[in-house]
C-alpha angles and dihedrals in degrees: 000000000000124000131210118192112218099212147316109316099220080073098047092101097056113096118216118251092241089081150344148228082254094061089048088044085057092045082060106053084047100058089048101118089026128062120028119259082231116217133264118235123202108218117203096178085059097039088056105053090038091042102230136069111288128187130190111216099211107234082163095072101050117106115297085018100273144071085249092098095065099063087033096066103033085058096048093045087063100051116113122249086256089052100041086052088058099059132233127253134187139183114224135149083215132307105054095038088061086047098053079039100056095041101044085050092046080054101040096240116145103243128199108189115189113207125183124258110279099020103163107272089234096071098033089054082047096057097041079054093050087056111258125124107239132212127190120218138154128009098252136040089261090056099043083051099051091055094046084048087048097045089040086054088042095049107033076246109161107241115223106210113207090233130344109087122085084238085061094043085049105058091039093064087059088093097056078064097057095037084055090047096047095031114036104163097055124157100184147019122211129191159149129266139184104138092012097236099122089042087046092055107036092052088047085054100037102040100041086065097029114028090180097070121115114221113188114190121204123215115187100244096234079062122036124135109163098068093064092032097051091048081055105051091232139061113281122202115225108225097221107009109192132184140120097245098086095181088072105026094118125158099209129018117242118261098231099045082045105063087049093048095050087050097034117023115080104202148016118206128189119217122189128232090258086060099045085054098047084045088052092049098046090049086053090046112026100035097023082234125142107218134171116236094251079046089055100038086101093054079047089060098043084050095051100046109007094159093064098063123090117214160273083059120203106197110195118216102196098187157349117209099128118174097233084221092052085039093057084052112046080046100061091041084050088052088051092045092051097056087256098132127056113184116186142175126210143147130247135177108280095234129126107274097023096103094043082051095056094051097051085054078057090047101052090051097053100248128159115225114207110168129000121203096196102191123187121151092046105135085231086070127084123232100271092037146111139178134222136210113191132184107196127197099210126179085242150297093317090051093047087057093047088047086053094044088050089048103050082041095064090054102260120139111220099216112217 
């Protein structure tokens, strides 16, 4: 895991001149009526392995699934008649399209969201339920941006960026405020970033009424963009960004989250894919959550690293709109990660019963089969062999060792 410091941190209570805690004060006042003041969960499988108590404040549970309704609506709020007349438009693969199309609809504002060939149905169906007219365009984000620019350009439509405008800062900081009301002794402060506007806000909120305060911001490693752009004082574009975590798989931080998070954030941390799967596992397990894997990227850097942390820890879960197709499969990498799955190939003699031996030797050691390969005609085997291909579910890495013990004890050679 690789860290990357903001800034001095004689300078981390100053807030930038771009906002202030008052206009996130006034976003959320605002928002009451609105968006949930989500809840706040306690973890003891996490506060045991961080040492120190940690809560998840549950941003997956807020209206449309993600923190995104919150800037959304904030931003569009503050649109003119003219420009409310106009009509908004976005370009999202999910989160931040339900949320532009929840919020335009609350307001009465007419709403085109373009999303990219092959977005999951689910969230397309979402956002045409939420009341905006959706196009699809491009095969990736970039391409989807540059068409809602275009059409916004082309119609006088107002464009709703995801994060980089001060509205959108503003109503993501509302929930520092409510970390800081629910959770008043705090320590530290971990959450997602891709373009940086829910970072950004929360470290505006948080450090402008408790400087001491620690906010610790995760970048997938496959996309992070903060580490390079903060050493170089500007924001930086990856040419090929790459992670599961598509809610924070951003190419270029925004310019104005980025200014607050070079002043206020201090630190940026990179997970891999491996941890954003066993993150995603242990929220669906251990805290019976559905997250998505940006939304879990803070539980991934508590699990890589949980020593370096000092609590209380908040861990932000910024969302949970989770493809089910994208979900079966991050489950089963997070298993793997996890040292969940044992396959395994041996031999055996090629005689009626052997198989079904084999497998009661499985069975008494609590193994899970999940698929058997039985070969015998293969040229490699002897006349009297066979060979076995086995894809075991195991309770972890110690199991795995104790299914291997009871095999070789048996009298079963594992081949290599």
């Amino acid at each position: 895991m690789a860290a990357t410091n903001g800034c001095d941190a004689d300078h981390k209570s100053a807030a930038p001149s771009v906002l202030t805690v008052e206009d996130v004060r006034a976003a959320h006042k605002m928002l009451s009526g609105v968006a949930r003041v989500t809840a706040m969960e306690g973890s003891r499988h996490l506060s045991r392995l961080v040492g120190a108590p940690v809560h998840l404040k549950c941003e997956n549970l807020q209206r449309t699934g993600s923190f995104k309704l919150r800037g959304a609506y904030v931003r569009i709020a503050g649109l003119t008649e003219e420009e409310r007349a106009a009509g908004v438009v976005a370009a999202s693969a999910g989160n931040h399209a339900q949320g532009v199309a929840l919020a335009a609809s609350l307001l009465g504002v007419r709403s085109t969201v373009f999303m990219p060939v092959g977005a999951p149905l689910p969230k397309v169906a979402a956002t045409r339920e939420y009341g905006a007219e959706v196009r699809t365009h491009g095969q990736v984000v970039d391409e989807t941006l540059r068409a809602a620019q275009e059409y916004a350009r082309e119609t006088g439509a107002v464009f709703i960026h995801p994060f980089d405008h001060r509205d959108i800062v503003a109503g993501q900081g509302t929930v520092g405020l409510e970390i800081l009301e629910q959770c008043p002794e705090v320590g530290t402060i971990v959450v997602g970033m891709g373009g940086g506007g829910l970072a950004a806000g929360i470290a505006l909120a948080v450090k402008s009424l408790q400087p001491r305060v620690k906010v610790i911001g995760v970048q997938a490693a496959g996309a992070a963009a903060y580490p390079p752009s903060l050493a170089a004082g500007h924001p930086v574009a990856l040419e090929s960004p790459s992670t599961m975590a598509d809610g924070i798989k951003v190419g270029r931080p925004g310019d104005v989250p980025f200014k607050i998070i070079g002043e206020l954030v201090d630190e940026v941390r990179t997970v891999t894919e491996d941890a954003l799967s066993r993150a995603l596992l242990l929220c669906l397990e251990r805290a019976k959550l559905v997250v998505e894997p940006a939304g879990a990227s803070p539980v991934a850097a508590l699990l890589s690293e949980p020593e370096s942390f000092e609590g209380p820890v908040v861990a932000v879960l910024s969302g949970g709109n989770v493809d089910p197709l994208l979900l079966q499969h991050v489950l089963r990498h997070g298993m793997a990660a996890a040292g969940r799955y044992l396959s395994l190939r041996l031999r055996l003699t090629d005689r009626p019963g052997s198989l079904a031996t084999l497998l009661g030797v499985l069975s008494e050691a609590d193994a899970n089969v999940l698929d058997v390969s039985h070969a015998r005609t293969d040229p490699r085997l002897g006349l009297s062999e066979a060979e076995v291909e086995l894809r075991l579910e195991t309770q972890g890495p110690e199991h795995c060792a104790e299914v291997r013990e009871a095999i070789r004890e048996a009298g079963y050679t594992v081949l290599p």
